[in-house]
C-alpha positions in Angstrom: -16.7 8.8 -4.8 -18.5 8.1 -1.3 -18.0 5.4 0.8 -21.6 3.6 0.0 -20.6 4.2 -3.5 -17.5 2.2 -3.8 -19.1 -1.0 -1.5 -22.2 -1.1 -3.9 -19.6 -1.4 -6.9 -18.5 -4.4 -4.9 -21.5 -6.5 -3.9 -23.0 -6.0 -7.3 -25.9 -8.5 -6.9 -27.1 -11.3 -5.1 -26.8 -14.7 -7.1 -30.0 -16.9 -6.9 -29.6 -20.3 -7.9 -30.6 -23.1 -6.4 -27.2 -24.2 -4.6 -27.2 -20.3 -3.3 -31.0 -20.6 -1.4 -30.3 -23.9 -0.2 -27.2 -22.5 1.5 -29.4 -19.2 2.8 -31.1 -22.2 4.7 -28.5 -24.2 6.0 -25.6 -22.2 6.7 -26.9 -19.0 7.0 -24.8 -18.1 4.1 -25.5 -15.2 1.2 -23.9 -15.3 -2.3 -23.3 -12.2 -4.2 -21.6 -11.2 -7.4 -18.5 -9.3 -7.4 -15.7 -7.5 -9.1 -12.7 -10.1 -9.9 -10.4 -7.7 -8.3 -12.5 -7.4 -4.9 -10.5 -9.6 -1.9 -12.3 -11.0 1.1 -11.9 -7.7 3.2 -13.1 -5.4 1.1 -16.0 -7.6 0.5 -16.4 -8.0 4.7 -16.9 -4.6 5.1 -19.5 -4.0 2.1 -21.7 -6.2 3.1 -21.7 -5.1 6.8 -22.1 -1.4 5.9 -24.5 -2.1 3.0 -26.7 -4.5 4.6 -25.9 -4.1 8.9 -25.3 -7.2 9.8 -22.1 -8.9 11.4 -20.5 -11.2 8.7 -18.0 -14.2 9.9 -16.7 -15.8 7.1 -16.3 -14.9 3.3 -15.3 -17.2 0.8 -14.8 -16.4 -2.8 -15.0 -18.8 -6.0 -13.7 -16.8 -9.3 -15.4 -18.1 -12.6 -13.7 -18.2 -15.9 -15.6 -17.4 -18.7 -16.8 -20.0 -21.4 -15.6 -20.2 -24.8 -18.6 -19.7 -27.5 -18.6 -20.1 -31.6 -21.4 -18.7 -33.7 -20.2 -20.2 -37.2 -16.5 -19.1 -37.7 -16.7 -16.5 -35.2 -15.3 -17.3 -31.8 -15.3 -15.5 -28.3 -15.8 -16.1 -24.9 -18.1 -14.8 -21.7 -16.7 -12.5 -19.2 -14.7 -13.9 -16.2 -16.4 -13.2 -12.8 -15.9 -13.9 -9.0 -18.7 -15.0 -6.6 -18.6 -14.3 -2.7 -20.3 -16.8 -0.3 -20.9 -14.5 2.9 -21.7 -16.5 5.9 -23.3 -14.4 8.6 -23.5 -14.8 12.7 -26.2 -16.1 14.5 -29.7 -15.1 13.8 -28.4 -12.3 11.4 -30.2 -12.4 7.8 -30.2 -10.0 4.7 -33.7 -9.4 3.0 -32.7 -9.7 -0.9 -36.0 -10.1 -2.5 
């Protein structure tokens, strides 16, 4: 496995919801979907490589997954971890 291929198994995809593009706008920040397992360094450098731009801060938010029942059966959704990315000074990413 390549470098490239191991930071796009990290940032997996961008998350677009309305607090994310109001961050893009305010505090130049980017959120992105990644593995539970992924810590803020390994992050760092994926989205540097994958994107070339000079990221300062990375904070990460883990999500636990909600409890669902269809009739008797039960279950849940899968766990997950976001990364807010904030980049430097007139840096951007192009997702869409």
């Amino acid at each position: 496995m390549t470098d490239m291929d191991r930071f796009y198994r990290i940032v997996q995809k961008p998350v677009l919801s309305e607090k994310a593009t109001g961050d893009t706008g305010r505090r130049n920040a980017y959120h992105f979907r990644v593995p539970t397992d992924a810590n803020k360094i390994e992050i760092k450098r994926a989205v540097e490589k994958l994107f070339n731009v000079k990221v300062v801060r990375v904070n990460t938010l883990s999500k636990r997954g909600k409890s669902m029942r269809r009739g008797w059966v039960g279950g849940s959704s899968q766990a997950w971890k976001r990364a807010m990315v904030t980049l430097g000074p007139g840096q951007t990413i192009e997702i869409l």
